[in-house]
N, C-alpha and C positions, 0 to 999 in steps of 0.2 A: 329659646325656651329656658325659664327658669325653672330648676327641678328640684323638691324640699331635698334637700341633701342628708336630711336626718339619721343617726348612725339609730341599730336597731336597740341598744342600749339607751341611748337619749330618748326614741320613742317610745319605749317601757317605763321610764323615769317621768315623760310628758305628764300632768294630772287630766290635761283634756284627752289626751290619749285614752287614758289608763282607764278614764272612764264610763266609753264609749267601750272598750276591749270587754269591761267588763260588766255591761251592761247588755250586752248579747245574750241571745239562751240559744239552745239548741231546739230543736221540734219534741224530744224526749223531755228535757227540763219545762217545756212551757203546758208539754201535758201534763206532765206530775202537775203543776199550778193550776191548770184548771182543773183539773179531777178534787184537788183538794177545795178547790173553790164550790164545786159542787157537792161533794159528802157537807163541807158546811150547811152548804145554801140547805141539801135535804134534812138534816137534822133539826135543823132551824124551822123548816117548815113543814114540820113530821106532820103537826094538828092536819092544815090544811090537808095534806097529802093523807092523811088517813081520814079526812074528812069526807074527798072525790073517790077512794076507793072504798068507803063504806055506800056512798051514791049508786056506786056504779056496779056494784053487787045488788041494790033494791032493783035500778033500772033496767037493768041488762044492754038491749040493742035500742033504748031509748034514751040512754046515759048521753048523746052526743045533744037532745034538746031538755032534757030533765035536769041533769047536774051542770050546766051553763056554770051559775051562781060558783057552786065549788072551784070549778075547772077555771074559771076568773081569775078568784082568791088563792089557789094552788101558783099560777102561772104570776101571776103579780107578785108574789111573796117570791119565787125563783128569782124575777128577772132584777125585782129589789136588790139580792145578793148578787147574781154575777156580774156585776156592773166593772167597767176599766179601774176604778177607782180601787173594789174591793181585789180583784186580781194582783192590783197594783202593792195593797197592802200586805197580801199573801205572800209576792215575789219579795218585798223586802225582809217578813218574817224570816222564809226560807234562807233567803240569804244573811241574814242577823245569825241564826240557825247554823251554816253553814259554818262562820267565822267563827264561832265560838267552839263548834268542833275540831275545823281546824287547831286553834290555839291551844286545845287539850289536846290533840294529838302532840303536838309541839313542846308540851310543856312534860307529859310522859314519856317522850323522844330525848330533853332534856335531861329529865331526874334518872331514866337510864342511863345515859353518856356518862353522867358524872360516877357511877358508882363502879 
């Protein structure tokens, strides 16, 4: 058997490495992503969503055949927003987000040292 002999220094410095490492999330990180994905998705679709809860206060226990139409439009406008695509665009925000934090920590860390 041939075994990648790669020191752990070389596979840090790797770019295919490095970008699989850091393309990971944890189960914590990828909830914060979807929860944000969702305050989006609801604010976005406040109308509809205030639409099916003013339905469903005329209806009462008839809300599940009377407000259909809303609960459509509520549930369509959702699933519009949580789509892999928009998750996907949130995780790179977040992490644009992150970098930039970083680099102000870094650059505060700097202007101390020097003085």
């Amino acid at each position: 058997l041939l075994l990648n002999t790669m020191s752990l220094n070389d596979a840090r410095l790797d770019s295919e490495n490095r970008d699989v490492r850091l393309g990971r999330r944890t189960l914590p990180e990828e909830k914060a992503i979807y929860d944000e994905a969702k305050r989006n998705a609801i604010n976005a679709c406040k109308p509809h969503i205030d639409a099916f809860a003013a339905c469903d206060k005329l209806q009462g226990l008839m809300v599940i055949f009377n407000c259909r139409k809303e609960n459509n439009a509520m549930n369509d406008c959702m699933r519009a927003l949580m789509t892999p695509e928009h998750l996907d665009k949130i995780r790179e925000q977040r992490q644009t987000r992150m970098l930039e934090e970083k680099m102000e920590e870094m650059a505060v860390g700097a202007a101390g040292a020097k003085k």
